[in-house]
N, CA, C and O atoms as CSV, one atom per row, in Angstrom:
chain,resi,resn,atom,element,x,y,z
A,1,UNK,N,N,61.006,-60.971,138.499
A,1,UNK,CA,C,59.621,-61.246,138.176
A,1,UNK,C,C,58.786,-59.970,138.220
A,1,UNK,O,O,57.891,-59.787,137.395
A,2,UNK,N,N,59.093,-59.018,139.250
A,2,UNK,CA,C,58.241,-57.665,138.753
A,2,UNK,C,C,58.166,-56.828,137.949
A,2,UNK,O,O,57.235,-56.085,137.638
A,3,UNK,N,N,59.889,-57.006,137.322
A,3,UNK,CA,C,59.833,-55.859,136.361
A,3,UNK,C,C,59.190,-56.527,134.972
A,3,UNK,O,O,58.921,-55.899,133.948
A,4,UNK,N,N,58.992,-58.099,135.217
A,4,UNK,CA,C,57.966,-58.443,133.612
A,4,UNK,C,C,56.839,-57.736,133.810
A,4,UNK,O,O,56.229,-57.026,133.010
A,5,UNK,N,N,56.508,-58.088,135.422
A,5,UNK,CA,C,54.767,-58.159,135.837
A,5,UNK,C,C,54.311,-56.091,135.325
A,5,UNK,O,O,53.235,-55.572,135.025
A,6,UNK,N,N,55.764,-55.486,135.457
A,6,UNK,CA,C,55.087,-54.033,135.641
A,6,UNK,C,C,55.331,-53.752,133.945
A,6,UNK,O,O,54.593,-52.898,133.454
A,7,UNK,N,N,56.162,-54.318,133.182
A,7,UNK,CA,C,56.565,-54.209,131.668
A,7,UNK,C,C,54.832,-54.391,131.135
A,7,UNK,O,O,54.127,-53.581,130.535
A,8,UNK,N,N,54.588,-55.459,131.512
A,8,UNK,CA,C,53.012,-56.065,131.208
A,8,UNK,C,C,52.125,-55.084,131.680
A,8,UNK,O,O,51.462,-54.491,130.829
A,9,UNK,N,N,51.983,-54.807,132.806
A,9,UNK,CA,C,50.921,-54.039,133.119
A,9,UNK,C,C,50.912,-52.418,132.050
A,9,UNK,O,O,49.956,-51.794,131.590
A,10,UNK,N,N,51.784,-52.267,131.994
A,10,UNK,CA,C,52.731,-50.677,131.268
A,10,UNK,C,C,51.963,-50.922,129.804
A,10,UNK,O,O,51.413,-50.056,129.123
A,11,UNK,N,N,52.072,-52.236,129.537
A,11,UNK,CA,C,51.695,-52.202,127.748
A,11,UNK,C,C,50.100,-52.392,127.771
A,11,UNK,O,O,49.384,-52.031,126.838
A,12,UNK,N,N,49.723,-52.876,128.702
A,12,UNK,CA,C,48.114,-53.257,128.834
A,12,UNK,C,C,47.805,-51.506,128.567
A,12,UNK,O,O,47.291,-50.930,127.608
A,13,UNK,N,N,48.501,-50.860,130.178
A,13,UNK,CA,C,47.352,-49.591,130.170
A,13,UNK,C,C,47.377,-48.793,128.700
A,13,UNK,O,O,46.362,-48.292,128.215
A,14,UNK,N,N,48.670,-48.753,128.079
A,14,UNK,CA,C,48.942,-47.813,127.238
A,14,UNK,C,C,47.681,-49.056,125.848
A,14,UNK,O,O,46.995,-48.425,125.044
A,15,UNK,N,N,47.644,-49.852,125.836
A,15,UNK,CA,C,46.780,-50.382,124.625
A,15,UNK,C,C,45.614,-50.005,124.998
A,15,UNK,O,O,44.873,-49.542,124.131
A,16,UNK,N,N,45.148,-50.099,126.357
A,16,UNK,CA,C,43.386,-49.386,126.661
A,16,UNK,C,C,43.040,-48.068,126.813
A,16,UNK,O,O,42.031,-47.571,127.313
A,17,UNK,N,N,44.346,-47.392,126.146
A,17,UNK,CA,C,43.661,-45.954,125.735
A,17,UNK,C,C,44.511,-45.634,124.132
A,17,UNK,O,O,45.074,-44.549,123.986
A,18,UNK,N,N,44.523,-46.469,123.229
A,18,UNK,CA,C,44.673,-46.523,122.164
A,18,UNK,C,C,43.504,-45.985,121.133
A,18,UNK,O,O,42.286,-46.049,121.298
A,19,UNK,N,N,44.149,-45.501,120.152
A,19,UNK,CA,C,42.844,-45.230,119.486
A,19,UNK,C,C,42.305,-45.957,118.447
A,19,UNK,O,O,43.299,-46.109,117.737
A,20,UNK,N,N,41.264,-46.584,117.807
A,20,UNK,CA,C,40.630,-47.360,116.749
A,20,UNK,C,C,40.839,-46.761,115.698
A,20,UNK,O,O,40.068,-45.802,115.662
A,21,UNK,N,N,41.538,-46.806,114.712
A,21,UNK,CA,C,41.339,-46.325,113.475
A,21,UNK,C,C,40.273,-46.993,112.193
A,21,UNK,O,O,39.604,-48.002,111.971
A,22,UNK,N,N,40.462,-46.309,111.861
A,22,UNK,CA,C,39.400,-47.000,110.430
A,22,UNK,C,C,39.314,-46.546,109.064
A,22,UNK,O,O,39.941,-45.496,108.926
A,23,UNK,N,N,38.802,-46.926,108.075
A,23,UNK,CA,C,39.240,-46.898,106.637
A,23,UNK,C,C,40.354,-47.755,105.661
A,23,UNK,O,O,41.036,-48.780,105.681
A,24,UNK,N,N,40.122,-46.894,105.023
A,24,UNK,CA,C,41.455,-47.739,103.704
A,24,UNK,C,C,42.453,-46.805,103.921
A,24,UNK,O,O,42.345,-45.599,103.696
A,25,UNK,N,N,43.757,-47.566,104.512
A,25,UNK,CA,C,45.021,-47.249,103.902
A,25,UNK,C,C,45.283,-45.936,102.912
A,25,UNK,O,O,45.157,-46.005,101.689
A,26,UNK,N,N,45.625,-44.857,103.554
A,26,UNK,CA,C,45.758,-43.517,102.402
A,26,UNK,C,C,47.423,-43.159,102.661
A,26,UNK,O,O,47.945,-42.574,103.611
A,27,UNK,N,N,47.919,-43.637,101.664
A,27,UNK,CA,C,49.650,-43.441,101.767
A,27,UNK,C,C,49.435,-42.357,101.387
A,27,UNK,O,O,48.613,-41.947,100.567
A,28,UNK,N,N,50.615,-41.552,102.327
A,28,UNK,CA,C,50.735,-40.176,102.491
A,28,UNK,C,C,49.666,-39.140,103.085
A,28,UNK,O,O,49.752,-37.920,102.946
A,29,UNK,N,N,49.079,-39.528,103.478
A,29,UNK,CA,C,47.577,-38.958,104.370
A,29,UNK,C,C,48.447,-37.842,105.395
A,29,UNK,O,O,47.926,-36.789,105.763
A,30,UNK,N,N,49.719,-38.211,105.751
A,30,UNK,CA,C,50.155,-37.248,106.901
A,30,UNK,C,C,50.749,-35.920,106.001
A,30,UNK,O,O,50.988,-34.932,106.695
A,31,UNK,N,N,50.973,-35.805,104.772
A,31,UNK,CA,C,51.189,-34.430,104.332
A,31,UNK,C,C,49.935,-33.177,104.464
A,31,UNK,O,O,49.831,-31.975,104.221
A,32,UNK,N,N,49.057,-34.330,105.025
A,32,UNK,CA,C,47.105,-33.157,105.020
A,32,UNK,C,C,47.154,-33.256,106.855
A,32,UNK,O,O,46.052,-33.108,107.383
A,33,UNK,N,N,48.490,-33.518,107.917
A,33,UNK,CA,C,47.915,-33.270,109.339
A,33,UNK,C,C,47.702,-32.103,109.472
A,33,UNK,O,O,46.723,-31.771,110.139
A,34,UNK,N,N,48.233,-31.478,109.101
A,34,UNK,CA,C,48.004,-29.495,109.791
A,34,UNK,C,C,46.507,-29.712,109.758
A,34,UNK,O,O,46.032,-29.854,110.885
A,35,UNK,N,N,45.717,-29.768,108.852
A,35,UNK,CA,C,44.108,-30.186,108.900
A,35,UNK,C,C,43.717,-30.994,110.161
A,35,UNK,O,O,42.509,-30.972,110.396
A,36,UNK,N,N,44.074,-31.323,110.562
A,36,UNK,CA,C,43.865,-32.325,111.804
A,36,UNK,C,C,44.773,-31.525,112.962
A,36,UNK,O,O,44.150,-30.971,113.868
A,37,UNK,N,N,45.615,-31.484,112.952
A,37,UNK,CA,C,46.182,-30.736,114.260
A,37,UNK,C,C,45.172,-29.458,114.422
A,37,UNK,O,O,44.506,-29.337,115.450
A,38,UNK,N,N,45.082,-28.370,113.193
A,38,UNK,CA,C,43.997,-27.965,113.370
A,38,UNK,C,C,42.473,-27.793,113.820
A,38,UNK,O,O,41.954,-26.757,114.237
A,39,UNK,N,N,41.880,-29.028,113.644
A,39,UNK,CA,C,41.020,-29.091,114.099
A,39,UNK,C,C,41.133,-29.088,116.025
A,39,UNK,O,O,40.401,-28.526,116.838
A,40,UNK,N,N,42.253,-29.884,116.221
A,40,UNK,CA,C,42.131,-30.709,117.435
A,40,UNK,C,C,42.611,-29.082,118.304
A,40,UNK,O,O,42.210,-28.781,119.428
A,41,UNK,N,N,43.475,-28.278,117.501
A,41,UNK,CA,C,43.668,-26.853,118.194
A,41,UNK,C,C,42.233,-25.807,118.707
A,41,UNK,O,O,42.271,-24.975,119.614
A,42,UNK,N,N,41.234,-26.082,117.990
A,42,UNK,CA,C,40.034,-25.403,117.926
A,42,UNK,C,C,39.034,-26.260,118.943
A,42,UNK,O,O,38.002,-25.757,119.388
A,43,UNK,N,N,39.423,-27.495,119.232
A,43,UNK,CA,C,38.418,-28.042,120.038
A,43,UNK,C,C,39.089,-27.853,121.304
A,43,UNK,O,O,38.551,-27.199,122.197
A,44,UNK,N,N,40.085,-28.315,121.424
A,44,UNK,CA,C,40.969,-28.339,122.751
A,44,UNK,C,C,41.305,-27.093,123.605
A,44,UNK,O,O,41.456,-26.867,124.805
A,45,UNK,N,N,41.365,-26.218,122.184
A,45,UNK,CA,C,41.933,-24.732,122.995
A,45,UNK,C,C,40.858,-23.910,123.220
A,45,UNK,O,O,41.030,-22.718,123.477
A,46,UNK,N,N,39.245,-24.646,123.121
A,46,UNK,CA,C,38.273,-24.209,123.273
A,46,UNK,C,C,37.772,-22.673,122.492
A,46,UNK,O,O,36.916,-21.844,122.801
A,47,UNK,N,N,38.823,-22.771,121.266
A,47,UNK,CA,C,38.459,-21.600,120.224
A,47,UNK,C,C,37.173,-21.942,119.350
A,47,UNK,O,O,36.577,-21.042,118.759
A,48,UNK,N,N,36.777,-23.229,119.290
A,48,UNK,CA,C,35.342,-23.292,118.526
A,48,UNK,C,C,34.321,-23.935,119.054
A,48,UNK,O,O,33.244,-23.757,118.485
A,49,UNK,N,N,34.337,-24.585,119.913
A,49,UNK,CA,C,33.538,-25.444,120.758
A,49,UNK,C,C,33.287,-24.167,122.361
A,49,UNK,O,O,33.982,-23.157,122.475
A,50,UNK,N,N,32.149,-24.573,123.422
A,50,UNK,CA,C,32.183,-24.157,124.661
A,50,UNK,C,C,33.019,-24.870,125.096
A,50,UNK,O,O,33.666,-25.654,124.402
A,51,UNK,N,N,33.169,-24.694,126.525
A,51,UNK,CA,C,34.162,-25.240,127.300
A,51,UNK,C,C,33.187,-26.420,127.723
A,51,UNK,O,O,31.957,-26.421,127.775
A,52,UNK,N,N,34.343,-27.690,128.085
A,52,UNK,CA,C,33.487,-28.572,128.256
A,52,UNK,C,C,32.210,-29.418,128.011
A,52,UNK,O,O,31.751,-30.342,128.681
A,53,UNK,N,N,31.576,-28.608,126.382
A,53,UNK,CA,C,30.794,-29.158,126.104
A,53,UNK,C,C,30.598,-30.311,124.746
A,53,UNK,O,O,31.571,-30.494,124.014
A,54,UNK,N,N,29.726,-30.805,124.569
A,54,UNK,CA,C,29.760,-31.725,123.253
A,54,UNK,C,C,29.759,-30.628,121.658
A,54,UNK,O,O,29.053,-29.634,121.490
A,55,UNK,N,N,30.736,-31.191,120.705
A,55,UNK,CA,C,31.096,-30.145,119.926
A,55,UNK,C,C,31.893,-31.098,118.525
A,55,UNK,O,O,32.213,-32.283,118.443
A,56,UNK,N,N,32.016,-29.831,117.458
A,56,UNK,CA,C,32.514,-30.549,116.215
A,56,UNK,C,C,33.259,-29.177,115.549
A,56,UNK,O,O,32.801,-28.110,115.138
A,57,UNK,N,N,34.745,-29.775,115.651
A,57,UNK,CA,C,35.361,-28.560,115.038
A,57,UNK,C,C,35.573,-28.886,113.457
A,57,UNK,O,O,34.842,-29.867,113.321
A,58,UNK,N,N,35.951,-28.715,112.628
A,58,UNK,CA,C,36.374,-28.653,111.439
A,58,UNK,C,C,37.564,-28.214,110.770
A,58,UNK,O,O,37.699,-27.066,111.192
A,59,UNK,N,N,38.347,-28.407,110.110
A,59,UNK,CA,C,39.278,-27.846,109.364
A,59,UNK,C,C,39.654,-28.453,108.270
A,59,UNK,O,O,39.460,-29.665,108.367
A,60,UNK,N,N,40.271,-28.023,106.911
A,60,UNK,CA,C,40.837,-28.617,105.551
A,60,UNK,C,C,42.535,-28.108,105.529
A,60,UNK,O,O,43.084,-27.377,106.354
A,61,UNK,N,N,42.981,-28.580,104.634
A,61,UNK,CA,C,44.140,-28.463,104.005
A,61,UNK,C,C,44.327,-28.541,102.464
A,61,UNK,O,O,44.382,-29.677,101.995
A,62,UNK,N,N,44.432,-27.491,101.617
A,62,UNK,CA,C,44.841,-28.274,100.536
A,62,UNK,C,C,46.227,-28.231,100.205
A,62,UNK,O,O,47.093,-27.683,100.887
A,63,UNK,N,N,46.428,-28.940,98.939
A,63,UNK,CA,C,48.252,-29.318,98.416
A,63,UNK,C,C,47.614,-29.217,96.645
A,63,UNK,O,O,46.737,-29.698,95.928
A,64,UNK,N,N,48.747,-28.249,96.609
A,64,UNK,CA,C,48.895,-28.084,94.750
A,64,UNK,C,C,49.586,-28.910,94.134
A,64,UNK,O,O,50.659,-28.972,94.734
A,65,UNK,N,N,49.591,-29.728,93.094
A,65,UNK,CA,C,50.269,-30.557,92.585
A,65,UNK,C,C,49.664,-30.095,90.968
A,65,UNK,O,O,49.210,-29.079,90.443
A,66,UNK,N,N,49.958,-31.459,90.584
A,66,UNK,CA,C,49.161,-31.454,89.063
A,66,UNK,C,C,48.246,-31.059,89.219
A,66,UNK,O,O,47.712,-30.182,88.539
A,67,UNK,N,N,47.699,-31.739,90.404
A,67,UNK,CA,C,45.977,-31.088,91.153
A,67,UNK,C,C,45.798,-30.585,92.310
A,67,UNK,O,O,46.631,-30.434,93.203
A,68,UNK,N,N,44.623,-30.303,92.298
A,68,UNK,CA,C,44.548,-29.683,94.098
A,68,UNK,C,C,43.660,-31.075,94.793
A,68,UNK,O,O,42.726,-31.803,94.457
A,69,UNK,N,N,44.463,-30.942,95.796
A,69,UNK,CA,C,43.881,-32.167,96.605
A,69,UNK,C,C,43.716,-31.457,97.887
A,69,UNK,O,O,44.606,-30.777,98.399
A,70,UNK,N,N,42.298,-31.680,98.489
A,70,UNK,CA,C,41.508,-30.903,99.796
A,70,UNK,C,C,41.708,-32.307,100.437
A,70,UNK,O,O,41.740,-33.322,99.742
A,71,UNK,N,N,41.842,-32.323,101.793
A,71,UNK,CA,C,41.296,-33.263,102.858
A,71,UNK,C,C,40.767,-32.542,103.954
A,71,UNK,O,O,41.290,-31.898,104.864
A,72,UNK,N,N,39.593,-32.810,103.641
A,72,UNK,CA,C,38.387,-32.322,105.519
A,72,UNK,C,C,38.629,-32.820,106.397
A,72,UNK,O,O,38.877,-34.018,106.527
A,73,UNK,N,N,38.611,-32.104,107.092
A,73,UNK,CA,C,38.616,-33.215,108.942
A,73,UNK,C,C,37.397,-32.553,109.366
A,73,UNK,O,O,36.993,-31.541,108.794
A,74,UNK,N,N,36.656,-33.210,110.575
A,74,UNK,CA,C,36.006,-33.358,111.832
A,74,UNK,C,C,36.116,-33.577,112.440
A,74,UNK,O,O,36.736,-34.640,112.450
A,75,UNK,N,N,35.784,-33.069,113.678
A,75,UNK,CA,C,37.021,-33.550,114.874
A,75,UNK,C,C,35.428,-33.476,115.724
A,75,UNK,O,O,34.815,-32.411,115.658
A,76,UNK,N,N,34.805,-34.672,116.521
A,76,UNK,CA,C,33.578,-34.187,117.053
A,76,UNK,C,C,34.082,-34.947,118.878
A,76,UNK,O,O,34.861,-35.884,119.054
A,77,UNK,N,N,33.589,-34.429,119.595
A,77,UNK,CA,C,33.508,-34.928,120.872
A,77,UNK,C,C,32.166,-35.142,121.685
A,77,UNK,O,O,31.311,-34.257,121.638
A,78,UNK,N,N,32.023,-35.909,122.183
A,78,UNK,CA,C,30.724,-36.614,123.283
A,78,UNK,C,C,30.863,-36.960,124.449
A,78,UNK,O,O,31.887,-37.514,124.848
A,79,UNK,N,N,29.749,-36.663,125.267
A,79,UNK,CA,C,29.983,-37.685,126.365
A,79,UNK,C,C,29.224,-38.370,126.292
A,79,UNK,O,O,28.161,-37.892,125.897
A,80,UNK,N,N,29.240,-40.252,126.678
A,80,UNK,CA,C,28.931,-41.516,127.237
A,80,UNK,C,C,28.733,-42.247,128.022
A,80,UNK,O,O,28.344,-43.415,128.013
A,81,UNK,N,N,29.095,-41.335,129.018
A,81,UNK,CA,C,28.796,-41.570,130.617
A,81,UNK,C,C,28.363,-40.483,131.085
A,81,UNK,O,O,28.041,-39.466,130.470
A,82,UNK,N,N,28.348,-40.750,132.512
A,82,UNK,CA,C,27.635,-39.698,133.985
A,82,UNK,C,C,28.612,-38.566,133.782
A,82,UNK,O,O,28.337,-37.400,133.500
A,83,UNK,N,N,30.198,-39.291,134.039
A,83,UNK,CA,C,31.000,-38.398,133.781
A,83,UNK,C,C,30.608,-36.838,133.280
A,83,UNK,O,O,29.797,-36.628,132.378
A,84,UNK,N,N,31.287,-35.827,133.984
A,84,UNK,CA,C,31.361,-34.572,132.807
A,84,UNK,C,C,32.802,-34.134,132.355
A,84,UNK,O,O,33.940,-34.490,132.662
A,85,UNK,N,N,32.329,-33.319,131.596
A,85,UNK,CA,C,33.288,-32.850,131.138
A,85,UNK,C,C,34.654,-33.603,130.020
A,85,UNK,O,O,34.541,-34.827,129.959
A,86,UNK,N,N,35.682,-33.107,129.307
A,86,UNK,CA,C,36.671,-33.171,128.750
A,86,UNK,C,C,38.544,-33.274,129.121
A,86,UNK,O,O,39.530,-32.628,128.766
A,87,UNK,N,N,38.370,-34.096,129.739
A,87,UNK,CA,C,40.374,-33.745,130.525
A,87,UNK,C,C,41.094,-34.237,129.677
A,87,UNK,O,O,42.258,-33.863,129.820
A,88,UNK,N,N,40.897,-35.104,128.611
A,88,UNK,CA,C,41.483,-36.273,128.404
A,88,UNK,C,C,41.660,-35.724,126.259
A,88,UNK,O,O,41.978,-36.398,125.278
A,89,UNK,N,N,41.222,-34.117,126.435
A,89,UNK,CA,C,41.039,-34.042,124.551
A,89,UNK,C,C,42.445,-33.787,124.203
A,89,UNK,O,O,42.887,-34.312,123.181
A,90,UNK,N,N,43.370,-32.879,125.092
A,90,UNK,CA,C,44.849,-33.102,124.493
A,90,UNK,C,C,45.162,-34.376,123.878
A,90,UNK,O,O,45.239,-34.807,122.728
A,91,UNK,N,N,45.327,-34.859,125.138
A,91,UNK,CA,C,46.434,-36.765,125.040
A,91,UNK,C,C,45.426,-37.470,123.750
A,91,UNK,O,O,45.776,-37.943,122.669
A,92,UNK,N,N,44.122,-37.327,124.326
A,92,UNK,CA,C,43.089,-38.220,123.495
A,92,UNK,C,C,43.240,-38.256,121.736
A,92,UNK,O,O,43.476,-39.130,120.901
A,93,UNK,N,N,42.959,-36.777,121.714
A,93,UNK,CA,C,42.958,-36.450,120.429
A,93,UNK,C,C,44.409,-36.546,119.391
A,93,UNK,O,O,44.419,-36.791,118.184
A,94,UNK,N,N,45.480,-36.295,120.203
A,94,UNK,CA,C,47.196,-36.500,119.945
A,94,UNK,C,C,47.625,-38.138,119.268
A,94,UNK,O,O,48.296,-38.552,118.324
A,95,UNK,N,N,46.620,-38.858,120.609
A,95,UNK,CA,C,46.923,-40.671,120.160
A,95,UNK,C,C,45.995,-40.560,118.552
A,95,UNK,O,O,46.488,-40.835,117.458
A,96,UNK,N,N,45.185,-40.292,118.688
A,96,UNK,CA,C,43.821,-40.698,116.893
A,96,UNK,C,C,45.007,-39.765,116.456
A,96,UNK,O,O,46.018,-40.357,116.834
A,97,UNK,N,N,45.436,-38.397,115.740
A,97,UNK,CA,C,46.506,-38.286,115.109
A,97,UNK,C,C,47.680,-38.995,114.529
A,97,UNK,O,O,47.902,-39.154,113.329
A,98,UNK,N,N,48.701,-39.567,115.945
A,98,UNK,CA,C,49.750,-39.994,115.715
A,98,UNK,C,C,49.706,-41.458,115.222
A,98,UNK,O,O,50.473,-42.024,114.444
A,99,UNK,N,N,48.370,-42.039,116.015
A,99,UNK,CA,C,48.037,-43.326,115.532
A,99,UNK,C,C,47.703,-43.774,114.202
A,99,UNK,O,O,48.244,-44.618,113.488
A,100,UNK,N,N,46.508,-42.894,113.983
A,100,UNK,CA,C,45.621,-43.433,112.726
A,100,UNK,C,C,46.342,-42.829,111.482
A,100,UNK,O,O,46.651,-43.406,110.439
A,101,UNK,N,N,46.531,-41.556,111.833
A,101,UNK,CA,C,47.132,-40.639,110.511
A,101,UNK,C,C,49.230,-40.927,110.007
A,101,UNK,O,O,49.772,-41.132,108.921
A,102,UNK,N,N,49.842,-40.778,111.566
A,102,UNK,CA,C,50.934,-41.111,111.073
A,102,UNK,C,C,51.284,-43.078,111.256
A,102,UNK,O,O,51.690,-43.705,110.277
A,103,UNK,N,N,51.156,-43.444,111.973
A,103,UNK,CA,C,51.374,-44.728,112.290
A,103,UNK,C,C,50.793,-45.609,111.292
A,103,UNK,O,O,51.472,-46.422,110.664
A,104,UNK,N,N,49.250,-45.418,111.106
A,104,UNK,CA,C,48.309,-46.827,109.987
A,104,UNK,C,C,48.031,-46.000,108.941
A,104,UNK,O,O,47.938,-46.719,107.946
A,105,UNK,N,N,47.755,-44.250,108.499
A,105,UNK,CA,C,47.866,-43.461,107.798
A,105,UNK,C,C,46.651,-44.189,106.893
A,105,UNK,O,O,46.634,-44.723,105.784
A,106,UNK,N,N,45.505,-43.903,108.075
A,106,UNK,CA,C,44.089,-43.983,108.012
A,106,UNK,C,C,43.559,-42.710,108.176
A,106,UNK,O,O,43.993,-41.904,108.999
A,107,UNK,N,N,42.584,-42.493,107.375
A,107,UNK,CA,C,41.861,-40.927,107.717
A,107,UNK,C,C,41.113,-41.061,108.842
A,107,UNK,O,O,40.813,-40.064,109.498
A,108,UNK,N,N,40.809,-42.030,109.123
A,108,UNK,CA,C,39.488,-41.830,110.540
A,108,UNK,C,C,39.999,-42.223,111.640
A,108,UNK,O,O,41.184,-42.471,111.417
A,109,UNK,N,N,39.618,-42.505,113.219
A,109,UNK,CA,C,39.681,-42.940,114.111
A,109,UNK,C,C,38.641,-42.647,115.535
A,109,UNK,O,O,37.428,-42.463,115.434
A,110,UNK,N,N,39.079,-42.649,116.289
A,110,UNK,CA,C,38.596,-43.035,117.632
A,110,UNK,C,C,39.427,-43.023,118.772
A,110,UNK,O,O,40.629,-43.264,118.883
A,111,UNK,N,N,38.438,-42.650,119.729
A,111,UNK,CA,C,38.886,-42.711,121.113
A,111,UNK,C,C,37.900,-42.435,121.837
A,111,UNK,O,O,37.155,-41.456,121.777
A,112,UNK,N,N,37.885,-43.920,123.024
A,112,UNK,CA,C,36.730,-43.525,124.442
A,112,UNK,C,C,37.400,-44.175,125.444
A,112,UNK,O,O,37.918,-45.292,125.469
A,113,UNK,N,N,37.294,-43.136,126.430
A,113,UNK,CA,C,37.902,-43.638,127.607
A,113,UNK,C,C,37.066,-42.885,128.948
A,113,UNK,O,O,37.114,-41.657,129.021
A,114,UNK,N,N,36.431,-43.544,129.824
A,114,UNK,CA,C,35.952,-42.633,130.745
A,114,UNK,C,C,34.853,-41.758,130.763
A,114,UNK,O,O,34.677,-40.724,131.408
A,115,UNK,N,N,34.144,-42.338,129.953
A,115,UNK,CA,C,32.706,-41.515,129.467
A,115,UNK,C,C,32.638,-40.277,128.350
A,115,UNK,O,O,31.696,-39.520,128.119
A,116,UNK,N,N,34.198,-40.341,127.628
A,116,UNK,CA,C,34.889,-39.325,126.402
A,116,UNK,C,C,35.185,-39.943,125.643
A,116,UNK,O,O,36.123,-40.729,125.769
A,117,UNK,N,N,34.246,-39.767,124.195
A,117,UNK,CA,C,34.066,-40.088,122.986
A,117,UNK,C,C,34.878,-39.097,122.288
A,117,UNK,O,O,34.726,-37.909,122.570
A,118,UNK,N,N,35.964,-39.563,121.158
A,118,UNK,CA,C,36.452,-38.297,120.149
A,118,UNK,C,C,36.779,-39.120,119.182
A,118,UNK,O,O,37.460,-40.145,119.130
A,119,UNK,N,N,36.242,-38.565,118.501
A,119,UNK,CA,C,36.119,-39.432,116.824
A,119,UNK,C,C,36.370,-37.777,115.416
A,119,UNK,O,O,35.730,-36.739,115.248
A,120,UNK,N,N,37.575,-38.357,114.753
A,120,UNK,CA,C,37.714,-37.630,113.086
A,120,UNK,C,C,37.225,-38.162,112.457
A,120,UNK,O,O,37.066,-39.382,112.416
A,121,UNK,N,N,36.894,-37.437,111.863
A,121,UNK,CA,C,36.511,-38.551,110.240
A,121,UNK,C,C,36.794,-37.139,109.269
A,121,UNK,O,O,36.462,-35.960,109.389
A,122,UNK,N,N,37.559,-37.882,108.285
A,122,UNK,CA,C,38.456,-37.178,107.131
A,122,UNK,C,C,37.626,-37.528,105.904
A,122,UNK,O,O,36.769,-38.410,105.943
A,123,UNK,N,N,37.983,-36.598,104.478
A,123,UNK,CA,C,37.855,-36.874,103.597
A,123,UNK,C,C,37.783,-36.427,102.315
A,123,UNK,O,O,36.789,-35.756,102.037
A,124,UNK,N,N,38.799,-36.685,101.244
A,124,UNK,CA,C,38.824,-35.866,100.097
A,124,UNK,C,C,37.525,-34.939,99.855
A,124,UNK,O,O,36.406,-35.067,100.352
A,125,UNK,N,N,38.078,-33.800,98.791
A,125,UNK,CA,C,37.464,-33.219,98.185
A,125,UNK,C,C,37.862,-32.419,97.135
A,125,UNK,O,O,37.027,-31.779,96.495
């Protein structure tokens, strides 16, 4: 009976720090992540943002084909509570990636946990 009770508890915590995605369905959206890992490198590694503070990094990707296809990212962070500060932009920002972009291969998403807001929002150009 515990190892259901701790199986259960295990899937709860990992769903309440999931990230929200949003938009329409963009098959193949993950050939434009470097744009997004990018961004999340510049916020996290505190190369474009201060440390610890509220901030919006940016980055694109394009791909040559018949055409050129750009996808923007934004990568912005907040706080929502008393809380300070940022601990949580690695893991945070990694789940809206792996989630929204490779998993539902949605351009946008979300994440708040703990008074830390981090939200992308993508989009042709």
């Amino acid at each position: 009976m515990q190892i259901v009770n701790l199986s259960a508890l295990s899937l709860f915590v990992a769903s309440a720090f999931a990230a929200d995605c949003f938009g329409n369905t963009q098959s193949g959206i993950s050939k434009w992540a470097d744009a997004y890992w990018d961004a999340r490198a510049k916020m996290c590694g505190n190369t474009d943002c201060e440390y610890q503070k509220d901030c919006i990094t940016r980055s694109s990707k394009t791909i040559k084909g018949l055409a050129s296809v750009t996808v923007n990212v934004a990568l912005s962070r907040k706080h929502t509570g008393s809380q300070k500060g940022f601990k949580d932009c690695w893991d945070a920002t990694e789940n809206i990636i792996n989630q929204c972009v490779y998993s539902e291969q949605k351009l946008s998403g979300t994440w708040e946990y703990n008074g830390q807001l981090y939200q992308i929002n993508a989009w042709y150009s």
